[in-house]
C-alpha positions, -999 to 999 in steps of 0.1 A, spaced: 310 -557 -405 290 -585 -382 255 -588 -398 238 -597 -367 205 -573 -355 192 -577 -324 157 -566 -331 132 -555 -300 100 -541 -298 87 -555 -336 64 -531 -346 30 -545 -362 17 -516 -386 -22 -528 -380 -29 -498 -406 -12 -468 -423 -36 -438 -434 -34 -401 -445 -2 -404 -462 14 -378 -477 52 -363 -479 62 -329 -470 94 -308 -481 126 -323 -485 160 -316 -467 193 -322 -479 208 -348 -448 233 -324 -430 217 -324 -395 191 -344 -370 154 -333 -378 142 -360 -364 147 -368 -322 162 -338 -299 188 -363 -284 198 -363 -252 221 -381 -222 240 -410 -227 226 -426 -194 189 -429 -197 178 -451 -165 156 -475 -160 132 -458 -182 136 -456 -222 113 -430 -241 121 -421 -273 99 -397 -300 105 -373 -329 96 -373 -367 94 -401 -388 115 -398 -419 120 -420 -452 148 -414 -476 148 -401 -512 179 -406 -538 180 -380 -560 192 -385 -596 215 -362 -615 233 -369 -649 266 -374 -634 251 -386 -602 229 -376 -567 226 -372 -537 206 -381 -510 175 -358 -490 149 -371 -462 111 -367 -471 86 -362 -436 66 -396 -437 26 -383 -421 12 -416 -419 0 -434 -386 9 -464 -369 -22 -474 -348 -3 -503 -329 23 -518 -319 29 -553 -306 59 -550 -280 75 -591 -264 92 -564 -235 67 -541 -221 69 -511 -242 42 -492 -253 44 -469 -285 25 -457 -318 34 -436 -347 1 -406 -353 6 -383 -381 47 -393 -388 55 -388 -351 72 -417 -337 68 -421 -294 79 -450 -273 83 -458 -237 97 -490 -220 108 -493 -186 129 -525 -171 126 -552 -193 109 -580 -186 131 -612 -169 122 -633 -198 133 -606 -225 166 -605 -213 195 -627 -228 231 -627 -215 252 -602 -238 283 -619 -251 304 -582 -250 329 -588 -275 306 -602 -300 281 -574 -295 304 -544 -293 341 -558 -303 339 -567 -343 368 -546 -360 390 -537 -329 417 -556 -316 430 -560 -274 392 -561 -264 397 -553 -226 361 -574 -218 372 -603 -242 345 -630 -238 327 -614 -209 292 -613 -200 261 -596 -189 224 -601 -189 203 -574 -209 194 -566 -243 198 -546 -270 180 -522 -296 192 -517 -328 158 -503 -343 126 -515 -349 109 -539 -372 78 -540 -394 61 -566 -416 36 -538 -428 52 -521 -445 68 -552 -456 109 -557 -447 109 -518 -431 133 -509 -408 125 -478 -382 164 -466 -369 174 -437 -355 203 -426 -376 214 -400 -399 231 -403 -434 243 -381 -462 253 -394 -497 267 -380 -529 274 -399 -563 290 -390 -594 296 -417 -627 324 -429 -611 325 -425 -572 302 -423 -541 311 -409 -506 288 -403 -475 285 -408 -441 262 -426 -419 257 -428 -383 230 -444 -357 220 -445 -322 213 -481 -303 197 -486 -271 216 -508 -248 200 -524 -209 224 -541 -186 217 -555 -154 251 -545 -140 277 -521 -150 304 -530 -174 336 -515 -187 341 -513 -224 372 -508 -244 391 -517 -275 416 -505 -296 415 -497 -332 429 -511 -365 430 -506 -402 425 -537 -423 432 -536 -462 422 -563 -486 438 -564 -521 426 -584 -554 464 -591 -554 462 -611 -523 428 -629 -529 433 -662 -539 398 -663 -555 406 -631 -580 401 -641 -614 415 -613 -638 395 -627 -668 363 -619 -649 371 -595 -621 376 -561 -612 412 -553 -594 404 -534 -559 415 -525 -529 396 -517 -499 408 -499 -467 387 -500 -435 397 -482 -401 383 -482 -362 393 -461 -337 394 -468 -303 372 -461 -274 364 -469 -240 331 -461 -220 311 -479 -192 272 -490 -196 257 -482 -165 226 -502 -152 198 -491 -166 193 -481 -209 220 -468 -224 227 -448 -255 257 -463 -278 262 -445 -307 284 -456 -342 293 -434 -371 309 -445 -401 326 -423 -435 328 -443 -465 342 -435 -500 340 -457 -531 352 -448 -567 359 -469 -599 388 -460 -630 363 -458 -658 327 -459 -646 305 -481 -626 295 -500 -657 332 -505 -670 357 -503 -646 389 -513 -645 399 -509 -605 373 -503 -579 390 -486 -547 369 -481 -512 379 -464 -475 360 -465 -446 364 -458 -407 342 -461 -376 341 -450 -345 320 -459 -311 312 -440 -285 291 -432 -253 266 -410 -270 229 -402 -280 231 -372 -304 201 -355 -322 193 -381 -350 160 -387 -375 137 -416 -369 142 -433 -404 120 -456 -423 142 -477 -442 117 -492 -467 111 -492 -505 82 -467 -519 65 -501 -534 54 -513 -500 42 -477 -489 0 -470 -500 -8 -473 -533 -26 -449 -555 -34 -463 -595 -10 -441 -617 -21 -411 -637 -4 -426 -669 2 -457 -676 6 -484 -707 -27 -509 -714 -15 -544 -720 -32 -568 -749 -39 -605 -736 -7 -625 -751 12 -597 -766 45 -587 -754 51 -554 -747 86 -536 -749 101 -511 -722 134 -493 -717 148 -474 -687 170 -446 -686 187 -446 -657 182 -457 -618 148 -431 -612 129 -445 -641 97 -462 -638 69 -476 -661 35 -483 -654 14 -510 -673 -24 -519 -669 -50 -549 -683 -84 -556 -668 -95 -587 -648 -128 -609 -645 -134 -623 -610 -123 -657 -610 -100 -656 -642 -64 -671 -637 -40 -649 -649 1 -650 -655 25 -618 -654 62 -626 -675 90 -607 -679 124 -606 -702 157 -590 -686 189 -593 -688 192 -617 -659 160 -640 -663 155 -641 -704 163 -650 -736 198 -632 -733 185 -600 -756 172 -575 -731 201 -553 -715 178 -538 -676 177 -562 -647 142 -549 -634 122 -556 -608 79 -559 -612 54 -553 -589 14 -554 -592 -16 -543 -579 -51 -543 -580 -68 -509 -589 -80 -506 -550 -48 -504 -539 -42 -544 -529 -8 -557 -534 -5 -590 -555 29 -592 -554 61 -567 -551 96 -564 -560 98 -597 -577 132 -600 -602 126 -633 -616 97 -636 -643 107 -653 -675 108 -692 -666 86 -686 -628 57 -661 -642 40 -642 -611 1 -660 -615 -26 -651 -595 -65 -653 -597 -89 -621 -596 -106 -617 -569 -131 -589 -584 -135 -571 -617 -114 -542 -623 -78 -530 -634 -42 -545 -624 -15 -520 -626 23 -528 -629 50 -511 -622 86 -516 -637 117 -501 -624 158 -512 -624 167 -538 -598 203 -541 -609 207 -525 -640 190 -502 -668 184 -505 -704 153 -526 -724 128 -552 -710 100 -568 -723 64 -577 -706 33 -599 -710 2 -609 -698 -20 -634 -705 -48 -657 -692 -34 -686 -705 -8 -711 -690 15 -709 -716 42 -680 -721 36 -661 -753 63 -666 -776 89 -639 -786 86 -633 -818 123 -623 -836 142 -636 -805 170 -662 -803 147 -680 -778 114 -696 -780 101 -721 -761 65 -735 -756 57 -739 -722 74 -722 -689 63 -756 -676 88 -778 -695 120 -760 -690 148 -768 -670 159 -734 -658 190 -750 -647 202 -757 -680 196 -721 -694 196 -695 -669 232 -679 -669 230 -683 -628 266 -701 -632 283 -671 -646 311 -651 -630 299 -616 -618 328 -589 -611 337 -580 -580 322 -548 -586 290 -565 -586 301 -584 -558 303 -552 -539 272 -541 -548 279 -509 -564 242 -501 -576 221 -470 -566 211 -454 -531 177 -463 -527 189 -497 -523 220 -496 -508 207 -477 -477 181 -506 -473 211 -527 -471 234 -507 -449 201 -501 -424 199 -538 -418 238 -540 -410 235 -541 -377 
């Protein structure tokens, strides 16, 4: 699937208050915008609910549910004319004819045509542009699509659907159609398979074909995908990995949610009811259970006081931790010092207090579960491990190249990134 997104009207999110969730629903249906003709005119307005997603985790698996998102968006900053905000988790927008300068000449087949063979507008052209959601630096690498998913997982498979809604403007009318294919790929045709490393698959994708005419004016195009994936074994041992997907395209603007692709890390903070104090210098050891689990961790700070966060995981450590995790911190009034961050052991996360008061950390599985370790400490030295295979004296005076196992193999299981919900819907929202 092409990775490009043509991104319009960035949203700036010059402040989020009052936010809270509501009750969650299980995916099946729209929720969020009432939908509505394919043809739109010269004039684009689009509203409804705000919605972010939730993964939840069973033994054997999940599924997925939508939570309401209340919070406000108090502006926007729109390159094209539009004028929008978000008050209470209610999205609005309007935009009428794009400005001359925001429009770009459309290459057809490259915008619409990926997957689908006898393109009927092969290489043609037409000035406008194109919607595929909106974007946000606050919070940080969000997403706001109309679209609609549903997911369920068991230990050894995964199958959903997903489906979204894009907003097209052409100057003139154009005539598109294509015809369908199936593709397959097979480990037994990849000249890059290694057996000794890699997980035998085969993967089956299928489009169907369509034909519809943008008119001049904004247009509604709307894509829907199935997927299934499944392993022999289970995710963390298998021994074939099998996936099917198919897509279709059409002239459509069905009743979808406004979603809010974005992780919960980026989202308000509030300090954490419970949570583990931290001794200057003194590793601290963690596990986590599964996908959901999260640890918090807290030491004070002295205004002015340099101070350095490490980490030991299975991917960045002294090869005897078994969780891949990623660490954010705060301070206790809510200000972000850094988030999501997946490397800690030879690059330590160092920052210098700006006030008095409490950092928290918070811990959860990036790529993987199992034990970690964690330490703080004010000096610029990493504490050693006491026990482990690996001690050294100074992040400082290591070559990470000559440690870190960056040149190992992964399987192509890993290469498909099989790995939980919550972040394979942040990947799947930025496909297009």
């Amino acid at each position: 699937m092409k990775n490009t997104i043509k991104l319009l009207g960035i949203i700036a999110l010059v402040a989020i208050i009052g936010f809270s969730f509501t009750a969650c629903d299980d995916g099946s249906g729209g929720g969020g915008d009432s939908g509505g003709p394919a043809f739109l005119g010269e004039t684009l307005n689009l509203s409804g609910q705000v919605y972010l997603t939730k993964w939840n985790e069973t033994a054997n698996g999940g599924s997925l549910s939508y939570q309401a998102f209340n919070g406000n968006v108090d502006e926007f900053e729109d390159y094209y004319g539009g004028t929008g905000k978000i008050t209470n988790g209610k999205f609005s927008y309007s935009t009428g004819t794009p400005k001359s300068s925001s429009l770009e000449t459309i290459d057809i087949e490259d915008e619409f045509g990926w997957g689908y063979d006898n393109f009927t507008t092969s290489r043609q052209t037409v000035k406008g542009t194109v919607i595929w959601g909106f974007y946000t630096d606050d919070p940080a690498y969000s997403y706001l699509i109309k679209s609609n998913g549903t997911e369920t997982a068991t230990n050894n498979s995964y199958s959903g659907t997903y489906e979204s809604v894009i907003f097209v403007y052409v100057e003139n009318d154009v005539t598109l159609s294509g015809k369908g294919k199936t593709e397959q790929w097979k480990s037994d045709d990849d000249p890059d398979f290694d057996p000794d490393y890699d997980t035998p698959y085969t993967e089956t994708y299928t489009t169907s074909n369509f034909n519809f005419t943008l008119k001049t004016g904004w247009n509604a195009v709307h894509y829907k995908r199935n997927y299934s994936e499944s392993v022999q074994g289970s995710w963390e041992n298998p021994t074939r990995y099998t996936s099917t997907g198919s897509e279709t395209m059409s002239l459509k603007n069905p009743s979808l949610r406004w979603v809010l692709s974005v992780d919960e890390d980026y989202l308000p903070f509030s300090p954490p009811a419970s949570h583990t104090p931290l001794t200057n210098g003194q590793w601290a050891n963690g596990s986590l259970a599964n996908y959901n689990s999260v640890d918090w961790y807290s030491f004070t700070v002295t205004a002015g006081t340099e101070y350095r966060i490490w980490w030991n995981d299975e991917y960045d450590g002294n090869d005897t931790k078994t969780a891949d995790v990623a660490v954010s911190a705060w301070y206790n009034n809510g200000t972000p010092i850094f988030i999501m961050e997946d490397r800690g052991w030879y690059y330590p996360q160092s920052f210098t207090a700006s006030s008095n008061g409490t950092v928290y950390i918070k811990v959860t599985p990036e790529w993987g579960y199992g034990t970690y370790g964690i330490v703080f400490s004010s000096n610029n030295s990493r504490p050693n491990v006491l026990g482990n295979i690996l001690i050294t004296p100074s992040y400082s005076t290591i070559d990470p190249e000559t440690i870190l196992k960056d040149g190992q193999k992964k399987s192509k299981v890993e290469n498909h990134g099989l790995k939980p919900f919550r972040q394979i819907m942040k990947t799947r929202l930025r496909q297009k």
